[in-house]
C-alpha positions as a printed Julia matrix, in Angstrom:
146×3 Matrix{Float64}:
  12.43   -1.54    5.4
   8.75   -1.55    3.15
   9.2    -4.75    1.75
   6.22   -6.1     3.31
   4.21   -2.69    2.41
   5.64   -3.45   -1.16
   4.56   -7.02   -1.41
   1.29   -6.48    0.46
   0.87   -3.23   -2.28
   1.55   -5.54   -5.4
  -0.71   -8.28   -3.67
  -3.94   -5.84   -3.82
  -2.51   -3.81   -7.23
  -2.42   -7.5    -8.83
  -5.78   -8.9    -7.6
  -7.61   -5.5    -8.08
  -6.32   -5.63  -11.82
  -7.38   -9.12  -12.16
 -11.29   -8.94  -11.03
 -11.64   -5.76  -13.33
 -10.56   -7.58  -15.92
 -12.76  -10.29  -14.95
 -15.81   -7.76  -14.36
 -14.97   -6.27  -17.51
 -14.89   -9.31  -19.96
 -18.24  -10.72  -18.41
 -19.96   -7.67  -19.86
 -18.02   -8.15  -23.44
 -15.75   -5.15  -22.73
 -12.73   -5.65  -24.98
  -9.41   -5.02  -23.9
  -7.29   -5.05  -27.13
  -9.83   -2.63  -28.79
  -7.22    0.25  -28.45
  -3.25   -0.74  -29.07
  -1.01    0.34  -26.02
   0.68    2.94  -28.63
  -2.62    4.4   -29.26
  -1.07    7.95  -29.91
   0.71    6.42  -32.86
  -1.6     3.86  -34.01
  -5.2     4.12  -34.48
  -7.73    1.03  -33.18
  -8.46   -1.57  -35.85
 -12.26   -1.32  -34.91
 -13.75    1.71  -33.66
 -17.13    0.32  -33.23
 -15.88   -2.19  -30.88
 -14.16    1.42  -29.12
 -17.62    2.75  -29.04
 -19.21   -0.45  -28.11
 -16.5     0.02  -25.29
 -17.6     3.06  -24.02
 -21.02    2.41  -23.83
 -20.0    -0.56  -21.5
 -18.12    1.99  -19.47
 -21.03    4.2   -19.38
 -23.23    1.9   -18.27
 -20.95    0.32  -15.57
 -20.46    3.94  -14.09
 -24.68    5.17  -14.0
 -25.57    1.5   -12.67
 -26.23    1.32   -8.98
 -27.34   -2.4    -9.28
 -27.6    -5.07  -11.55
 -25.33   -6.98  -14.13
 -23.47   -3.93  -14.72
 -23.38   -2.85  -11.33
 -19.37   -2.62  -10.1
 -20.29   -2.52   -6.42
 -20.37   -6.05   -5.83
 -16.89   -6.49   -7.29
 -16.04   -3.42   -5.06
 -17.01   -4.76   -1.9
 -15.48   -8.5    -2.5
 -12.22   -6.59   -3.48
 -12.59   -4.9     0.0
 -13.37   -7.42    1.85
 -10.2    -9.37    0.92
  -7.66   -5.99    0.54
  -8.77   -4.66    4.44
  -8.57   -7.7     6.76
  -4.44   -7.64    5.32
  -4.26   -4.16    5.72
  -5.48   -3.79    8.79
  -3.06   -7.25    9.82
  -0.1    -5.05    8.66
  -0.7    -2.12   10.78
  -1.71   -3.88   13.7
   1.46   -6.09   13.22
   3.03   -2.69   13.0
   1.74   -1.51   15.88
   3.59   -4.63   17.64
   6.99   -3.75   16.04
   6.56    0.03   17.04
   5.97   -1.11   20.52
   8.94   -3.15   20.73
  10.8     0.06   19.76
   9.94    1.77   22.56
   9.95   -0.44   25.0
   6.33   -0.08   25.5
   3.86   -3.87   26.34
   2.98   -5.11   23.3
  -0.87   -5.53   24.53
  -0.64   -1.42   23.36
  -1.15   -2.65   20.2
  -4.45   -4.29   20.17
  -6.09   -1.18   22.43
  -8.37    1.85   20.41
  -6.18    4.09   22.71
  -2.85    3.2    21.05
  -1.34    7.22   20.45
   1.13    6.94   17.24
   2.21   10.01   17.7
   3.17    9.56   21.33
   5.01    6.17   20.12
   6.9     8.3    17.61
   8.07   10.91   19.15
   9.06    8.63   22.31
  11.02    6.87   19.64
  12.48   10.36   18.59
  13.68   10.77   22.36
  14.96    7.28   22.21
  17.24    7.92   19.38
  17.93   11.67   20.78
  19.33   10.1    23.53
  21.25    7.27   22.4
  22.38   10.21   19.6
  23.94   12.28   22.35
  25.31    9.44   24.98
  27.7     7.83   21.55
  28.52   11.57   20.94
  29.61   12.46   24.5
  31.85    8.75   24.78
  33.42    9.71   21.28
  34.6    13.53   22.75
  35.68   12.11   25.88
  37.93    9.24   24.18
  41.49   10.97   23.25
  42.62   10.72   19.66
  45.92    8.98   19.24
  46.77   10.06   15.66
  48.61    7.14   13.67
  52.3     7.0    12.82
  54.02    4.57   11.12
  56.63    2.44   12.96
């Protein structure tokens, strides 16, 4: 039902926001600088907005060092892709049980989701048409009141 995608989504959406954050406040970055209503309201300091942008600047040309974002990058990765791919493999597993098919199909590089799909297509096809043909062969007995 996507709850788990959901939860699993905020998980990574949460920490991702946090080590920014993080990243950004190590390198003085100041995150009140410019009010949320910044259409209506102009920033109390606008050197600290420039000073803000040339942190920005710098974190986007560096390729290493201190203002490097790669690091912070790859840690973020390395903790967001062993869950994702857990979720899909655990998918994989559910998907299986669908059809019918050994859940060992899973864990192989051959596993076809497309062929697990559209057996599950047939699947529901069929079981479609079999309650279809018992509910025109059962007569209707219209109701009357006694």
């Amino acid at each position: 039902d996507g709850v788990r995608k959901n939860e699993m989504t905020q998980f990574w959406l949460d920490l991702i926001e946090k080590r920014v954050k993080k990243f950004l406040a190590e390198r003085k970055f100041a995150e009140n600088a410019i009010s949320p209503y910044y259409i209506e309201k102009p920033p109390n300091d606008i050197k600290q907005v420039r000073k803000n942008v040339k942190i920005l600047e710098m974190i986007i040309s560096a390729k290493e060092g201190f203002f490097s974002p790669f690091p912070i990058i790859n840690q973020i990765k390395d903790e967001v892709y062993p869950l994702i791919d857990l979720f899909i493999t655990e998918a994989k597993i559910v998907i299986c049980e669908k059809v019918g098919w050994d859940i060992n199909a899973a864990f192989e590089s051959t596993f076809d989701l497309d062929q697990a799909l559209t057996t599950y297509q047939k699947m529901l096809k069929s079981t479609r048409e079999e309650n279809l043909s018992i509910i025109s062969e059962q007569t209707y007995t219209p109701y009357t009141p006694s």
